[in-house]
mmCIF file of the C-alpha atoms, coordinates in Angstrom:
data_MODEL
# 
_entry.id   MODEL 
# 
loop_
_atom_site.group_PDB 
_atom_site.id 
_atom_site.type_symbol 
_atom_site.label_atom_id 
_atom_site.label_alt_id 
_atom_site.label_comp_id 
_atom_site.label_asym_id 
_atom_site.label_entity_id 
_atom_site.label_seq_id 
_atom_site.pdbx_PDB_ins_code 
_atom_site.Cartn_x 
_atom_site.Cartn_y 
_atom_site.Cartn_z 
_atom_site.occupancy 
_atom_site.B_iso_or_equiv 
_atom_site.pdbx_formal_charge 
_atom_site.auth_seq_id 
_atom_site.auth_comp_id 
_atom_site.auth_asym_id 
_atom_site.auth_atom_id 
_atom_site.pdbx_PDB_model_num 
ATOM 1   C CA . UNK A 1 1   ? 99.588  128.641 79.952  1.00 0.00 ? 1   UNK A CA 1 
ATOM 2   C CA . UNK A 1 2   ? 102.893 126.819 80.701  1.00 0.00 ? 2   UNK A CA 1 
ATOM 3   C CA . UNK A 1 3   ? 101.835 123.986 83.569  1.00 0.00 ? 3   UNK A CA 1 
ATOM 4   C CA . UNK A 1 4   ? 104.552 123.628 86.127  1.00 0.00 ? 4   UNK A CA 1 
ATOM 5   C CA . UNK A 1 5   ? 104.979 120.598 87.983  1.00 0.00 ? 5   UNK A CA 1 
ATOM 6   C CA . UNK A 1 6   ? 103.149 121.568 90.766  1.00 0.00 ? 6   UNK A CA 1 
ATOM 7   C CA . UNK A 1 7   ? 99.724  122.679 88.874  1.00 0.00 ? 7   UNK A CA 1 
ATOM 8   C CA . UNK A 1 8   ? 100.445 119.456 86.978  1.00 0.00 ? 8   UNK A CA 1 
ATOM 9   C CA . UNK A 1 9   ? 100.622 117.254 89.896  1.00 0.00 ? 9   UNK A CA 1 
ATOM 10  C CA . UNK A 1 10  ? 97.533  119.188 91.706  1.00 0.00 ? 10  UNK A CA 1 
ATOM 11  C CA . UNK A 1 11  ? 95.655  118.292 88.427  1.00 0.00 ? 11  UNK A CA 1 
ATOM 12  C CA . UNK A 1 12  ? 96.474  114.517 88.813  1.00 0.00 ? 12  UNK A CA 1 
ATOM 13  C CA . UNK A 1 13  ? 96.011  114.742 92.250  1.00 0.00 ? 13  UNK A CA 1 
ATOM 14  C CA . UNK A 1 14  ? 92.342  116.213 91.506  1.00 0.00 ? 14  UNK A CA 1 
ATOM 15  C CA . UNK A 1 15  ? 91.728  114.158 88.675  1.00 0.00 ? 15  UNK A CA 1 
ATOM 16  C CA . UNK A 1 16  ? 92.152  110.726 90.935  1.00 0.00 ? 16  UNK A CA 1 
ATOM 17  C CA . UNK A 1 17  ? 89.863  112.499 93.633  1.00 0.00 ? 17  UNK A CA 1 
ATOM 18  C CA . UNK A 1 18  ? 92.721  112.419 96.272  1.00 0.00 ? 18  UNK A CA 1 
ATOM 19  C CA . UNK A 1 19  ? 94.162  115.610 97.970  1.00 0.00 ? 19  UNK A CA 1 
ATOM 20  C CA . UNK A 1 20  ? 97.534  117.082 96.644  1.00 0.00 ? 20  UNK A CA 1 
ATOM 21  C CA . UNK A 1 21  ? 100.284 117.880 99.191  1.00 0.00 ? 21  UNK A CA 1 
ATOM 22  C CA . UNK A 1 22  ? 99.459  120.920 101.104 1.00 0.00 ? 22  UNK A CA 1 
ATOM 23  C CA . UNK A 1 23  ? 102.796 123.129 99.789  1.00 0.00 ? 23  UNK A CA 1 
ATOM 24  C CA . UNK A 1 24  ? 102.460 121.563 96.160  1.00 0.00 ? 24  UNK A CA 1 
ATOM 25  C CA . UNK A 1 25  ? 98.549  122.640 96.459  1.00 0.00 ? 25  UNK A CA 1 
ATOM 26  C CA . UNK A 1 26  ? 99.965  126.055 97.885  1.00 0.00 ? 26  UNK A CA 1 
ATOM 27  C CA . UNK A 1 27  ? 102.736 126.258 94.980  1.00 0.00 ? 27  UNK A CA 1 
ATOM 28  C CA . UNK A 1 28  ? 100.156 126.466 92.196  1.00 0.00 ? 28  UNK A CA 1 
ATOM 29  C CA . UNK A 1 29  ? 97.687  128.165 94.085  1.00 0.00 ? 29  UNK A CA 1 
ATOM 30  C CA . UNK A 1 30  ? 100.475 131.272 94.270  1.00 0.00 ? 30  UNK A CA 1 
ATOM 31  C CA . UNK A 1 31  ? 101.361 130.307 90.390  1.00 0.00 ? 31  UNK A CA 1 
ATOM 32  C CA . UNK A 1 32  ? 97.733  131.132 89.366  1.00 0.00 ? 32  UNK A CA 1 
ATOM 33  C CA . UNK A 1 33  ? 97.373  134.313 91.676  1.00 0.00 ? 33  UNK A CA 1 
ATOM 34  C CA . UNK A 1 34  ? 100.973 135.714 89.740  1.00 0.00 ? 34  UNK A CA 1 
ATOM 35  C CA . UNK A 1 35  ? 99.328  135.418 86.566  1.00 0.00 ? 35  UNK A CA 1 
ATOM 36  C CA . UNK A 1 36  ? 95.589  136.824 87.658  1.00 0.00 ? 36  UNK A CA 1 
ATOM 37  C CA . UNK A 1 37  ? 97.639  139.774 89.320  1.00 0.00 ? 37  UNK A CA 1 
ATOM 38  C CA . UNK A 1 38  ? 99.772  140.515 86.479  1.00 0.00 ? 38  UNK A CA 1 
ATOM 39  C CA . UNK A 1 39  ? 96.748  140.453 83.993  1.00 0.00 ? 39  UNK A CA 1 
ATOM 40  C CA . UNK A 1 40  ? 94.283  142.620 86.163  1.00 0.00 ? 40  UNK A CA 1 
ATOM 41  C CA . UNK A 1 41  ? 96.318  144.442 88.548  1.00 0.00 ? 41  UNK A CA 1 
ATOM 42  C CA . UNK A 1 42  ? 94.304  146.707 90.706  1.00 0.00 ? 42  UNK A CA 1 
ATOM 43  C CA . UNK A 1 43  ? 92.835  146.641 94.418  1.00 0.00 ? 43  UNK A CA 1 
ATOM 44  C CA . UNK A 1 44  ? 89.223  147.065 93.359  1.00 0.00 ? 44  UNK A CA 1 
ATOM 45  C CA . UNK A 1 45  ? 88.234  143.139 93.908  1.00 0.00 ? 45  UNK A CA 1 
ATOM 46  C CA . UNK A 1 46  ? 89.529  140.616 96.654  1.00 0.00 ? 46  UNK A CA 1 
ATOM 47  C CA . UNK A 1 47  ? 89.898  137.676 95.222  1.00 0.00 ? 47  UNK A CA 1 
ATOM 48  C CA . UNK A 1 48  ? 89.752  135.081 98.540  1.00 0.00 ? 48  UNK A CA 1 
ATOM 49  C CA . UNK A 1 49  ? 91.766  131.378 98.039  1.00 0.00 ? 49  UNK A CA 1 
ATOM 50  C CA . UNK A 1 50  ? 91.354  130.185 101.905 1.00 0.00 ? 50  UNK A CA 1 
ATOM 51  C CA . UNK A 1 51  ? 93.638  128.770 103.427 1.00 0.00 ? 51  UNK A CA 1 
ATOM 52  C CA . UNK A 1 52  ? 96.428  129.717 100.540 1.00 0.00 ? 52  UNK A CA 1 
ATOM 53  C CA . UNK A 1 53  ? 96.056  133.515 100.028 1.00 0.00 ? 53  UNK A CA 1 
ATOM 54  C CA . UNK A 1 54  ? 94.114  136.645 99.610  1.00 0.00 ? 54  UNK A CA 1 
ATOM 55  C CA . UNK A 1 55  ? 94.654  139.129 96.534  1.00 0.00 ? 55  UNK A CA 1 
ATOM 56  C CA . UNK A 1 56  ? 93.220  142.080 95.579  1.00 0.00 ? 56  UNK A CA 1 
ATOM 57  C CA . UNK A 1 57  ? 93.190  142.872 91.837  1.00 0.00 ? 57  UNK A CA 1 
ATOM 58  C CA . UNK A 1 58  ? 91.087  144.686 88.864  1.00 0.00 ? 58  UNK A CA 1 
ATOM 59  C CA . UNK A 1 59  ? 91.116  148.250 88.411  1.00 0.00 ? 59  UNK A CA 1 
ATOM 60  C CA . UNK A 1 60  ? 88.721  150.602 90.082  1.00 0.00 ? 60  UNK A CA 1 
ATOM 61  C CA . UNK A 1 61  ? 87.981  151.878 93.470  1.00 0.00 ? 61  UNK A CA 1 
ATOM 62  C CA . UNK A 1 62  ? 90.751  150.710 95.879  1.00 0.00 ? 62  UNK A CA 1 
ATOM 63  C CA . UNK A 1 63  ? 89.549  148.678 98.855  1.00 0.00 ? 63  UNK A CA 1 
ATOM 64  C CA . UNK A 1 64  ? 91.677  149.882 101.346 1.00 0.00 ? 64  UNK A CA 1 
ATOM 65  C CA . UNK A 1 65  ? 89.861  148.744 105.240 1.00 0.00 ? 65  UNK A CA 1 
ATOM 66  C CA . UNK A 1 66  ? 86.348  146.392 106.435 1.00 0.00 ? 66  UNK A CA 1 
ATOM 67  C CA . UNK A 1 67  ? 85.258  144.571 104.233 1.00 0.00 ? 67  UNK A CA 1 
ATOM 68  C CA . UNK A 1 68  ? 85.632  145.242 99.796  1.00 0.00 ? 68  UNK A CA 1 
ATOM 69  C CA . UNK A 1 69  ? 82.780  146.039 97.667  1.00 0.00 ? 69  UNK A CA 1 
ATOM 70  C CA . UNK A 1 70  ? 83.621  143.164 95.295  1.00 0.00 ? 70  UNK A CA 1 
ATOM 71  C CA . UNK A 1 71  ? 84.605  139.724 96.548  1.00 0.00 ? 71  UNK A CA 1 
ATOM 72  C CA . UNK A 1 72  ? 85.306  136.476 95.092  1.00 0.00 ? 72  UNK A CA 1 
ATOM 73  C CA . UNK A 1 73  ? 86.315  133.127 97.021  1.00 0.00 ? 73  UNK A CA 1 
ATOM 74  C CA . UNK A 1 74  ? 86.588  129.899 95.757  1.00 0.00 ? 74  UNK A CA 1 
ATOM 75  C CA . UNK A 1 75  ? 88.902  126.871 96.610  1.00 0.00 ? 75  UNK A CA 1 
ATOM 76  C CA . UNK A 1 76  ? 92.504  126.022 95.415  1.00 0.00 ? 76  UNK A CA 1 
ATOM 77  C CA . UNK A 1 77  ? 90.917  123.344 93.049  1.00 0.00 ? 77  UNK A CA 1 
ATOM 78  C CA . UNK A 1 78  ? 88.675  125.441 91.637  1.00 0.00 ? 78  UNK A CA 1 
ATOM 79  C CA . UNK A 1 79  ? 91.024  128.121 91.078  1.00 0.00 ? 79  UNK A CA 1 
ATOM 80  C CA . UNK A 1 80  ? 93.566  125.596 89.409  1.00 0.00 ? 80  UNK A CA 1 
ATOM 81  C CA . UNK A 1 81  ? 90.946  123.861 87.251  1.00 0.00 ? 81  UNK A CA 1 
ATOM 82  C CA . UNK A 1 82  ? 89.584  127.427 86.049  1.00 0.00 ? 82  UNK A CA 1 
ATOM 83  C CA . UNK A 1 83  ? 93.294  128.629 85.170  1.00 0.00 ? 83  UNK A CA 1 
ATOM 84  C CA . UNK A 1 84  ? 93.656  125.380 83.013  1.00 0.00 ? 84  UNK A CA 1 
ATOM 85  C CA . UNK A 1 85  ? 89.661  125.636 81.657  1.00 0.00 ? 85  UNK A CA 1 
ATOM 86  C CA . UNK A 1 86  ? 89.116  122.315 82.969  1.00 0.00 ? 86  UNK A CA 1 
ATOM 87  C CA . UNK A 1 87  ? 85.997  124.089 84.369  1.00 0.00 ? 87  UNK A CA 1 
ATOM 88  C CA . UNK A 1 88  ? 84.087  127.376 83.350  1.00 0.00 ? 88  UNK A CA 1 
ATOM 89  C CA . UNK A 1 89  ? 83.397  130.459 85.493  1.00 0.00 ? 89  UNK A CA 1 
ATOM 90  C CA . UNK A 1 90  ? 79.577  130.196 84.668  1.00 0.00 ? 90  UNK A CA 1 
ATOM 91  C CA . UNK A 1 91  ? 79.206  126.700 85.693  1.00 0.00 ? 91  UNK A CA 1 
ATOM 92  C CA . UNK A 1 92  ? 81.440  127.227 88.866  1.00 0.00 ? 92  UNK A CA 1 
ATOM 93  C CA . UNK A 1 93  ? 79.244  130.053 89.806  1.00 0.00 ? 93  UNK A CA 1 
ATOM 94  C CA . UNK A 1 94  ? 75.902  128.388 89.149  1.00 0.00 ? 94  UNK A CA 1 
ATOM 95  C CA . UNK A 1 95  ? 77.234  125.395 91.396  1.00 0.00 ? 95  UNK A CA 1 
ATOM 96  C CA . UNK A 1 96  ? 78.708  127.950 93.956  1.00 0.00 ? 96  UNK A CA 1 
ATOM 97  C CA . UNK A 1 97  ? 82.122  126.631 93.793  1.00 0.00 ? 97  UNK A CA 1 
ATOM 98  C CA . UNK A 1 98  ? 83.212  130.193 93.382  1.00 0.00 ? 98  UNK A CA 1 
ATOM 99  C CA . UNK A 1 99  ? 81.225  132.883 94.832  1.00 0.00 ? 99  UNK A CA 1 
ATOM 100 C CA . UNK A 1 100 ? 81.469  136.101 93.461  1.00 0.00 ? 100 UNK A CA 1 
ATOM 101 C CA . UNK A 1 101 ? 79.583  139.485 94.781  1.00 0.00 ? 101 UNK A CA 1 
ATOM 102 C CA . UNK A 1 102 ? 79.496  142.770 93.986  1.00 0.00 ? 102 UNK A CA 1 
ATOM 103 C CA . UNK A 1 103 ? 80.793  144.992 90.751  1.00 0.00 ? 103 UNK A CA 1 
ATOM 104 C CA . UNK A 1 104 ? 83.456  143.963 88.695  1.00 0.00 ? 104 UNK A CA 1 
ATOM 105 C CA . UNK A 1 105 ? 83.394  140.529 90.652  1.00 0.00 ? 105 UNK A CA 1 
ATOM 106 C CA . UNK A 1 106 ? 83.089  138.504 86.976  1.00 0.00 ? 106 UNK A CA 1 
ATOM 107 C CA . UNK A 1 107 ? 86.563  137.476 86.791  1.00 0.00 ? 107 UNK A CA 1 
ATOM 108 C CA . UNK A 1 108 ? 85.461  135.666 83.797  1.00 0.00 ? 108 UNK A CA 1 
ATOM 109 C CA . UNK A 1 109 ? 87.553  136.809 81.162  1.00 0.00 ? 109 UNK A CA 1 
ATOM 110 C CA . UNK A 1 110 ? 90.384  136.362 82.836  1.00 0.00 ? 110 UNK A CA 1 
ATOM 111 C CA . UNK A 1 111 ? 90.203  132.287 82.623  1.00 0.00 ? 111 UNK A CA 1 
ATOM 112 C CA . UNK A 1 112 ? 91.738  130.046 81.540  1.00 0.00 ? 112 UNK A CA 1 
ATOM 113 C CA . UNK A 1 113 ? 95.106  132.137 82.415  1.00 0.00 ? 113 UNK A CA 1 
# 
């Protein structure tokens, strides 16, 4: 994966344990979502970034109203440091910094991006 400038500067940002700007955070947050999308497109899992964005992706059984069968949220640093492999799906799971439910929710092999 080619980092831009603005996953760069939210790795920094994370690395120092200070906050990135909100839009640069935002940036990279829409950056990884591009890339998840185009490798598992599909409306069978909702993949939930709050505040940034909500996707659905991974083929199967389109979620179309209420609430999906399969749904995975974590935060923008999360989903940054995953896309990078700065940190692993298992251990992000086990320490419920991404929480994934339902079938098809192990978006595993689609990290690092």
């Amino acid at each position: 994966m080619d980092l831009t400038a603005e996953i760069r500067e939210c790795l920094e940002a994370y690395a120092s344990d200070t906050k990135p700007p909100r839009d640069v955070e935002r940036a990279a947050v829409k950056q990884v979502l591009a890339l998840l999308t185009a490798a598992a497109p599909g409306r069978s899992v909702e993949l939930r970034i709050p505040p940034y964005a909500a996707i659905q992706l991974v083929e199967g059984t389109n979620h179309r109203r209420g609430t999906p069968s399969a749904v995975v949220e974590t935060s923008a640093r999360t989903l940054v440091q995953l896309a990078v492999g700065e940190v692993d799906w298992a251990s992000s799971v086990r320490n419920a910094t991404v929480i994934a439910s339902g079938e098809r929710s192990d978006l595993s092999p689609l990290f690092p991006c």
